[in-house]
N, C-alpha and C positions, 0 to 999 in steps of 0.2 A: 363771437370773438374768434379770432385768427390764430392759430399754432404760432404763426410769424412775429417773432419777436420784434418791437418797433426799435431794440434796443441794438439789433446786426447792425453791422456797415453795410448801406443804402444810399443808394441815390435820393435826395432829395427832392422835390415840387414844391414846391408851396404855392396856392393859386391865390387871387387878389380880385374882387370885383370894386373896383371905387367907385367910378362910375356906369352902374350899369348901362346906363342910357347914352353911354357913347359904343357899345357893343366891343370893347375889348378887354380880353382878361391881361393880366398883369400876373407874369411868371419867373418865380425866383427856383433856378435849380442849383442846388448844392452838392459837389464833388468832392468826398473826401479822396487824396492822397491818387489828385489826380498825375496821367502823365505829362512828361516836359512837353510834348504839341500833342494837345489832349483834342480829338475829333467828335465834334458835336455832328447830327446830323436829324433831319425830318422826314420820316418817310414821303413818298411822294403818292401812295396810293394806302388805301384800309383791304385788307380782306374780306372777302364779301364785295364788293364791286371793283369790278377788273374795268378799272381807267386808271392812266398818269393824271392825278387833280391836282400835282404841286402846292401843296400845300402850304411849303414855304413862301409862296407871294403873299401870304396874310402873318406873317410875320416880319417884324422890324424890331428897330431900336436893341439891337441884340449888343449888349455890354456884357465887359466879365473883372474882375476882381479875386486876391490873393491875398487874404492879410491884410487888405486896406490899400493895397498896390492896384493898380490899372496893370492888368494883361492885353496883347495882343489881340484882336480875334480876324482872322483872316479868313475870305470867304473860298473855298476850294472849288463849288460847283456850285448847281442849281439848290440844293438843299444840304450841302456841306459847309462844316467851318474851322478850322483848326484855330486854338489858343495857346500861344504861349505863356507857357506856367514855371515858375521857379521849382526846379528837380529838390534842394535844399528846405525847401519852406513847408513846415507839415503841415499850414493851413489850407480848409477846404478851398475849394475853387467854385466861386458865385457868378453864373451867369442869368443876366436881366434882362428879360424881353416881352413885348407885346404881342398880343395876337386879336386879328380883327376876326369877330364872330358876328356874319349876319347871314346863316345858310340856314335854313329853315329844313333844310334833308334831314335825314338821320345819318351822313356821313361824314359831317363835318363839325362845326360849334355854333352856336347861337346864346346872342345876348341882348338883352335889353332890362328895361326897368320891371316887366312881368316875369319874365321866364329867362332863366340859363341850362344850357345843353352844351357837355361835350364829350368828342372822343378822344381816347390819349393821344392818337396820331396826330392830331391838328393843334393839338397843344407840348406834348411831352416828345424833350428832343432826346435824342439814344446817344448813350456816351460810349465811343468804343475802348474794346476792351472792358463794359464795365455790364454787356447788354443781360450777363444772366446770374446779376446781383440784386439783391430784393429792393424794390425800387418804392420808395413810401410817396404818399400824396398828402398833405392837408391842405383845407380853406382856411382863407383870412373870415375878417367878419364879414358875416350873409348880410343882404339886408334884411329889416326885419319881417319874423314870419316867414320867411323861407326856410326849407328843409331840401334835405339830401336822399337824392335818391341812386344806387347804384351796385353789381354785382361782387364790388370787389371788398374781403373781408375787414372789418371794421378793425384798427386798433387803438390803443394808448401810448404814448409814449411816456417816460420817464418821469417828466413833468407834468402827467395825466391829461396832456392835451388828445383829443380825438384824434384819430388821422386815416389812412386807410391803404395797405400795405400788398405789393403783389410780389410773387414769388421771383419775377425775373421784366426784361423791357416787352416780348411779348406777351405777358400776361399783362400786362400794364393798359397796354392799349387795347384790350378786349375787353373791357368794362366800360363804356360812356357812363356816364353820370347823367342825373337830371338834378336841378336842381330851382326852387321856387314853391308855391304854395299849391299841390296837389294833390287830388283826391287819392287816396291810397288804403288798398284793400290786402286780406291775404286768406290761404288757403294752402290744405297741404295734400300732393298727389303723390302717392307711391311712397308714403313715408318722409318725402323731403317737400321742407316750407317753401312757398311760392307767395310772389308778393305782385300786385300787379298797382303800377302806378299812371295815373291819366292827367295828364297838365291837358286847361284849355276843355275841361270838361263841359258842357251844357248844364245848366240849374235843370235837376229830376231826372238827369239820367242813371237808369237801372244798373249801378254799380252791382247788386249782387245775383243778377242775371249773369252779367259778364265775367262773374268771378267763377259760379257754377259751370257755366259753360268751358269758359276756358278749363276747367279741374277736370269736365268730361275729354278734352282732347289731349290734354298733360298724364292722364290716366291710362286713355288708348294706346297712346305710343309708348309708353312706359312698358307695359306688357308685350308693345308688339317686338321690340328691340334686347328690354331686359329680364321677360321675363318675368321671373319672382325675385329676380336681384334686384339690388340695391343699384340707382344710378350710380357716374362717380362723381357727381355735382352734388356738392353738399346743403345749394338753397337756389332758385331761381328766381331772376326780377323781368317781369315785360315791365318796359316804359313807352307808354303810347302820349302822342302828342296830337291832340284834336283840336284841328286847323278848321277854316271854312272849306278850303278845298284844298284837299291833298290825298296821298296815298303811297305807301310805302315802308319796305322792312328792312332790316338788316339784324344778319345771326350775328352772333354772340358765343362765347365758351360757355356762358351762363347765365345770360342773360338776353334782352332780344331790343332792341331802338323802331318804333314803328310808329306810322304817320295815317289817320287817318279823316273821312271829314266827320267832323263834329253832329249832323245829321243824322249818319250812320248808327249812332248808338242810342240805343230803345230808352225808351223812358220810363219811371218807375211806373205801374197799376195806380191808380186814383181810386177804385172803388174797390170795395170787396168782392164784387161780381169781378171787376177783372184779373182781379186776385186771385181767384181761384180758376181760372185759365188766363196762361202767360200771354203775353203779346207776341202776338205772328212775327216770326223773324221776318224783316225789308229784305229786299237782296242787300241793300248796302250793309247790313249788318252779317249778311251772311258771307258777303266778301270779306268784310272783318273778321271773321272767324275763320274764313281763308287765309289768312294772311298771320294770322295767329296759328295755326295750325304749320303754313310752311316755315314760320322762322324757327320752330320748335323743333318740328321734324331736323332740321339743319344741326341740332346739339348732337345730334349723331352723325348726318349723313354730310357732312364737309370739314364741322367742326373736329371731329375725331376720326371717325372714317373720312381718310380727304385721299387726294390725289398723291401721287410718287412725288410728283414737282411740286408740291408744297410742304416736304418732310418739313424745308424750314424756310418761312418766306424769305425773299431780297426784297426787300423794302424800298429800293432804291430804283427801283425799274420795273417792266413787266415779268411777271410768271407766266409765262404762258402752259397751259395745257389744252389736250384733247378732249377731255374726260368731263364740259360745265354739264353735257348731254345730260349724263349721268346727275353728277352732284346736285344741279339744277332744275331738271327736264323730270328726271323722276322722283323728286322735293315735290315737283308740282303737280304731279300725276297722285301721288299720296296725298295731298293737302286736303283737296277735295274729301276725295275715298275717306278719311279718317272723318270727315261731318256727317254723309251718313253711316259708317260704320258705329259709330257714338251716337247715333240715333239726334244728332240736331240737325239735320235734316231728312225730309223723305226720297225714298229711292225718285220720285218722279220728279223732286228737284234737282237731285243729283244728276240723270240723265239729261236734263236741259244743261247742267252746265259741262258735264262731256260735248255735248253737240255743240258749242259756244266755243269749247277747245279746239273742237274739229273747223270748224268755220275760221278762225282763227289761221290754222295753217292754209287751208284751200285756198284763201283769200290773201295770199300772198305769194307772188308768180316768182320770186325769190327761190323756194324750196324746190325748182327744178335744177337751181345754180349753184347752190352752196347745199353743203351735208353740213348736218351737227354737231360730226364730229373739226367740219372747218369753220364753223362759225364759235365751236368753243374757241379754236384756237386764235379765231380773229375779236375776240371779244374786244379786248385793248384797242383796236382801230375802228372797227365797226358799229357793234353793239350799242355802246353807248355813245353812240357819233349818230344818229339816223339824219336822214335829209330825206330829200322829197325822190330818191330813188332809192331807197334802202329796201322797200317790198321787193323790186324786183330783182337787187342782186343778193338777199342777204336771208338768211330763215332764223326765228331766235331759237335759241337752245331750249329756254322754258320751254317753251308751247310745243315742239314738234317732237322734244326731248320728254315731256308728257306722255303724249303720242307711241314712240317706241318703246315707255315702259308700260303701254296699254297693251300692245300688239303683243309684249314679251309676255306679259301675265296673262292675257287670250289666249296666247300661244300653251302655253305650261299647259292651260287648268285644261283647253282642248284636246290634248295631246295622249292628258296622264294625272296623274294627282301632285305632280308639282304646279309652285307660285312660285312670283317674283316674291310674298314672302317670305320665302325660304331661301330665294336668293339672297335676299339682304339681311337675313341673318346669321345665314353661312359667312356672307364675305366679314358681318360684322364680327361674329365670333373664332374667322380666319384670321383676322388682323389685331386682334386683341391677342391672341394665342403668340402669333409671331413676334409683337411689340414686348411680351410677358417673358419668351425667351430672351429676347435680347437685355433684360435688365427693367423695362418698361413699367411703369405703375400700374394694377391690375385694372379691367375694362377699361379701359381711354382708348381703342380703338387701335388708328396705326393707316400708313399710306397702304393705299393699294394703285395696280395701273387695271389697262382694259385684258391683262393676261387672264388677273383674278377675276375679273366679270364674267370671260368666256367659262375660267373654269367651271367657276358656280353653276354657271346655264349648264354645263356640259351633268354637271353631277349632279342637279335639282332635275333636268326634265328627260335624263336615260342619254341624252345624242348633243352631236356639236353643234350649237347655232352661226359655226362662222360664218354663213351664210346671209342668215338675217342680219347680222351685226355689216358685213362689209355691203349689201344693200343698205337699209336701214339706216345704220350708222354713217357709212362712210360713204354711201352711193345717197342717190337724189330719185330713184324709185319711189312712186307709191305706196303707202304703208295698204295691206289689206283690211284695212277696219270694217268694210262693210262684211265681208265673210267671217272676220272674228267677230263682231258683235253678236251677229246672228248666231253663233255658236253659244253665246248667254242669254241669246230668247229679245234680243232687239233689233230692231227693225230700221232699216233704215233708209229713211225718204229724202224727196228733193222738191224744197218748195220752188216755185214760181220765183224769178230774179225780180231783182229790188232794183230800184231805177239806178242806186249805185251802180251794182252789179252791170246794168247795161251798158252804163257809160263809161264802165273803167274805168273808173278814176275817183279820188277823193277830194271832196269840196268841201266848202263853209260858206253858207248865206251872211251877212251882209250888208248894213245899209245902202251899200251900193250896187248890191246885185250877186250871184253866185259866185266865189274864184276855186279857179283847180289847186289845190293844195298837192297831190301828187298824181303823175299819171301811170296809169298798170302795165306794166308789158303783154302786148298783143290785145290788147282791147280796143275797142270803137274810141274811147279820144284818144290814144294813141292813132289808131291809122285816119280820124280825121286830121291829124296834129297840133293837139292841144298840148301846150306845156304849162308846166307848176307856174302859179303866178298869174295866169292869163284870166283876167274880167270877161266874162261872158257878160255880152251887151243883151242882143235880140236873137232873132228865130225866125227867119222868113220875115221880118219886119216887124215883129211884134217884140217889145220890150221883155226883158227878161229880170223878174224882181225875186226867185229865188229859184234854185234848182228844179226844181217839181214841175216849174215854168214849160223845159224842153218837153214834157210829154203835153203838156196842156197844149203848146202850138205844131204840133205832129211829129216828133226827134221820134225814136223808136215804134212808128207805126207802122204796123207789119204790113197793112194794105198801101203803103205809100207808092208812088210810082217815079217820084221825079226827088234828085239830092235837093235838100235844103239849105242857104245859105247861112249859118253862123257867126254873127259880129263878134270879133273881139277885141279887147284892149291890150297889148303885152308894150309894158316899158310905156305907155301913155300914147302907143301907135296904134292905128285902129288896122283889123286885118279881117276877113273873109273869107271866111273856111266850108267846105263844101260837106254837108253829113249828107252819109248816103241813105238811101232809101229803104222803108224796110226793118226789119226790126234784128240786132246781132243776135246770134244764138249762143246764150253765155247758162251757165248751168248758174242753177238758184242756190239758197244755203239746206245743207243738209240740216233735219231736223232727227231724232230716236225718239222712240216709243218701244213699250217691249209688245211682244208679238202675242197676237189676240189667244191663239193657239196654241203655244211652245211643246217641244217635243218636252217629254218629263225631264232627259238627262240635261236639256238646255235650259230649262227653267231650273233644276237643283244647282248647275253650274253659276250661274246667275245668284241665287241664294248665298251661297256657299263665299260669292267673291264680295257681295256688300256687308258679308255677318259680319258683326265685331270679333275684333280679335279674343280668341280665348286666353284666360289667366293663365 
C-alpha cells in the first residue's frame, strides 16, 4: 500500500475496456477546480526512446463536460487542446476520449481480447498547471480472469474501490501497466520485493530459473551502485511480453516493459537427471538476460543519474543531448559484464560476445562520419530513422558507446588501480550528494553533464582523459582495443572475410533471387554500382538463385583475369554491371581469445575486471 492518500485532490483516469477486441481503451479524466481555458495535452515522445511518435494520432473523440454542461474543446496543436470551463461552477471537469491500442512495442499500448498494455504517455493526457498533483488511475471491469500488473503503488479510495495513485504527471507515466492473464512470479533482492511478470508465456517454461537468474543480476548491481544501502525504490516489477518474434526494452523508474521471442525462454527439467544439472543457457536466453540486465542497470544510470537536459523532461518536443554515449553505450558495456560477473555466464562466452560488439562497430563505415557524441545528439532524426544508408553516415551510441566505456575501463585497470567502477560510483554518489544539498530526497541520484564525467576520469585514474574523450567521444578515431585487450591477456585475431564482407553490401535471398538491401561505403558493390533494391539476376551467364551464387560462378576469385558481367534488375529495368577481377582486399571479423601465455599482471588484470562485484 501507498503513503498517498487516494482521498488528496487528484487528477483523475479512469480506464474502460468494452470492447477489447476492437483494440481501444475508453478514457474518462476528471478535473477538479479546473481553470477558465484549462490546457490538456499528450506528450509526443516516452523517455527512453528519443523519437517524435505523436502519439496523439491514436487519439479521437476527445469530448469534455461541466456539471452536465457541454465545454468547448479547442485543438491548439499537434497534441494540444484548450477547454473552456465555467470560472463560477465548482464542478469537476470530465474529459472523454479514446485511444487506438495495436503497437505491440513496449513504447506505446496494446489491446485485444487476450492481452492489454500500456504506457501513461499514450493514454493519460497532462493538465497544466495541475502536472505535479497526485494523479490516481482506476480500471473499469476487466474481463474475466485478467489481472493487473504494474509498478505504480496500489490504493483505496473512500469507497474502498482499488485504484492506483502516482505522486505527480511524471511519475504517472513511468509505470506501464500490463494487464491480462499472466504468469507471475516474485523474489526479493537487496532487501526489496521484485516481481517479474511474462504474458504470452510457452506451456513449461522455467519460470523459476528466470526468477533466480534475474535475483542473481538484481543483487550484482545492487552492490555495485548501492552498496550496503538500501535502494530508493521501494518494489520492482519486470513485465516481459513473449512474442513469436520480437525483442526489446524499455527502463522505467521502477520497473522495466520488455519484449522477447517466446523461444528464448528455457523450459522446465522433465526428469531428475536433468534436474539436477540445469539446462545450458541458448544464446537466445542469454540475450534475455542481456537485456534484463541493461533495463535494470538504467534504474540508476538514466533513470536517476540522467543527463543536465533532462533535470525535467519537455514532453512536447525533442530533448536533445550529447551525453546517449554514456547513458546508453555504457548501460551496454555493463550488461554483458554483469552475466559473467554473477557467474551466468562463462568468461569464454563473455568474450565471443565482446568480439560480436566489436564486429558490430567495424562493420559499419558510418563510425568514420559521425562521433557518439553526434549521434547522441542526432538520435531524434537518425537513430530511430535507419534506411538503407544509415551504416554509412551514422554509428549507434549503444554499440560504439560500449566500446569507449571498454577502452576507459582498459584504460583505468592498465594505467593504475582505477575502474570505470569507480567512476560510476563516484559520479553516482556526486550527484546524489548535490541533489541532497539542494533539498533532494536522499539516493535518487541527480543530473550530471560530460564536465562531471571528465572529472571523475580525472580523479579515479591520477590524470586528465581530455584527450581520449575529444577523440573517442567526439572525434571519429579508432578506439585502441586491440592493444587494451592484450593488456587483460586477450588476443586478438582476424578471420578470413565472409562473402558479406567482400561484397559490401547487405542482402536477403529470395524466391526470386539475391536483392541489395544496403550498400557499404567503399566496398566492391559500391564501386561495381550496385544500389539498395537492385535483383541480382546472373553472373557471367549463369542464373543466380541465392547470394553464395556470386562465388560459385567466379565474383571474388583471386586468380580471375578478365571483369565479369552482372545482370541486374533495378525499377524492373535490366542493367550490366562490370565486377572486376580478382578478389577485394577487405579485412574479416575480429574474433578474442585470451592469450595462451599471459604475462601474470595481465592475466590478474583480466581476473580482477570479470570478478563479481564485492559486497
Amino acid at each position: 500500500m501507498s503513503d498517498l492518500s487516494p482521498d488528496l485532490p487528484a487528477v483523475h483516469f479512469h480506464v474502460e475496456l468494452p470492447q477489447p477486441q476492437s483494440h481501444r481503451f475508453q478514457v474518462t479524466l476528471t478535473l477538479a477546480r479546473p481553470a477558465e481555458r484549462q490546457r490538456v495535452s499528450l506528450p509526443v515522445w516516452i523517455p527512453g526512446s528519443y523519437l517524435v511518435r505523436e502519439f496523439a494520432r491514436h487519439l479521437s473523440g476527445l469530448s469534455a463536460s461541466q456539471g452536465g454542461r457541454a465545454c468547448t474543446v479547442r485543438a491548439l496543436d499537434k497534441c494540444s487542446w484548450e477547454v473552456g470551463c465555467a470560472a463560477d461552477d465548482p464542478a469537476p471537469l470530465q474529459l472523454c476520449y479514446e485511444v487506438y491500442a495495436f503497437d505491440r512495442s513496449v513504447r506505446t499500448a496494446w489491446l485485444d481480447s487476450q492481452r492489454g498494455f500500456f504506457n501513461g504517455s499514450s493514454l493519460f493526457l497532462s493538465c497544466a498547471g495541475r502536472e505535479d498533483a497526485p494523479q490516481r488511475v482506476t480500471l473499469g471491469a476487466l474481463p474475466a480472469g485478467w489481472d493487473v500488473a504494474t509498478g505504480l503503488p496500489e490504493v483505496h479510495g473512500a469507497d474502498g474501490a482499488p485504484g492506483w495513485m502516482a505522486p505527480d504527471y511524471d511519475a504517472l507515466i513511468d509505470h506501464p501497466v500490463e494487464l491480462g492473464t499472466f504468469w507471475r512470479g516474485h523474489f526479493e533482492a537487496g532487501g526489496v520485493p521484485h516481481e517479474f511478470v511474462v504474458a504470452g508465456a510457452p506451456p513449461g517454461f522455467d519460470g523459476e530459473r528466470l526468477l533466480a537468474d534475474t535475483r542473481r543480476i538484481c543483487e550484482a548491481q545492487m552492490r555495485f551502485w548501492q552498496g550496503c544501502e538500501r535502494p530508493a525504490f521501494e518494489r520492482y516489477v519486470f513485465l516481459l511480453n513473449a512474442v513469436d518474434d520480437g525483442y526489446g526494452g524499455l527502463e522505467h523508474r521502477n520497473s522495466t516493459a520488455l519484449i522477447c521471442n517466446r523461444r528464448d525462454l528455457l523450459r522446465r527439467a522433465s526428469t531428475a537427471a536433468s534436474e539436477a544439472k540445469p539446462a545450458a543457457s541458448s544464446d537466445g536466453y542469454v540475450t534475455l538476460l542481456g537485456l534484463i540486465s541493461h533495463e535494470y542497470f538504467h534504474t540508476w544510470n538514466v533513470k536517476r543519474l540522467r543527463p543536465v537536459e533532462f533535470t525535467r523532461y519537455d514532453l512536447t518536443r525533442e530533448n536533445h543531448t550529447e551525453l546517449l554515449w554514456f547513458f546508453e553505450g555504457f548501460t551496454s558495456y555493463y550488461d554483458d559484464l554483469f552475466l559473467v560477473r554473477g557467474g551466468l555466464i562463462d568468461e569464454a562466452r563473455y568474450v565471443k560476445l565482446l568480439a560480436k560488439a566489436v564486429n558490430q562497430v567495424l562493420g559499419s563505415p558510418g563510425r568514420a562520419v559521425q562521433s557518439v557524441a553526434e549521434a547522441s545528439f542526432d538520435a531524434w532524426t537518425k537513430y530511430y530513422r535507419p534506411d538503407e544508408n544509415s551504416a554509412n553516415a551514422t554509428i549507434s551510441y549503444y554499440s560504439k558507446g560500449a566500446l569507449v566505456a571498454l577502452a576507459l575501463d582498459l584504460t583505468l585497470r592498465s594505467e593504475g588501480p582505477g575502474t570505470l567502477d569507480a567512476v560510476m560510483r563516484g559520479l553516482w554518489r556526486r550527484a546524489c550528494a548535490r541533489s541532497e544539498a539542494a533539498g533532494g530526497a536522499p539516493g535518487q541520484g541527480g543530473p550530471i553533464d560530460e564536465a562531471d564525467i571528465a572529472a571523475l576520469l580525472r580523479e579515479v585514474g591520477g590524470r586528465d582523459f581530455a584527450p581520449e574523450l575529444a577523440d573517442w567521444v567526439h572525434g571519429t578515431g579508432e578506439l585502441p582495443l586491440e592493444r587494451l585487450l592484450a593488456a587483460v591477456a586477450l588476443r586478438w585475431n582476424r578471420e578470413a572475410p565472409t562473402l558479406a564482407q567482400k561484397l559490401g553490401a547487405r542482402s536477403s535471398d529470395g524466391p526470386g533471387g539475391p536483392t541489395v538491401q544496403s550498400v557499404l561505403r567503399g566496398g566492391w558493390a559500391e564501386r561495381v554500382g550496385l544500389a539498395a533494391g537492385d535483383e541480382l539476376l546472373a553472373l557471367d551467364g549463369w542464373r543466380l538463385g541465392k547470394i553464395d551464387d556470386l562465388t560459385l560462378y567466379g565474383a571474388f576469385d583471386a586468380a580471375g583475369e578478365r571483369a565479369l558481367p552482372l545482370l541486374v534488375a533495378r525499377d524492373r529495368r535490366l542493367l550490366t554491371l562490370n565486377c572486376p577481377a580478382g578478389a577485394p582486399t577487405v579485412d574479416g571479423s575480429v574474433t578474442l581469445a585470451p592469450q595462451p601465455e599471459p604475462a601474470a599482471d595481465a592475466r590478474q588484470r583480466r581476473e580482477a575486471w570479470l570478478a563479481p562485484t564485492p559486497a
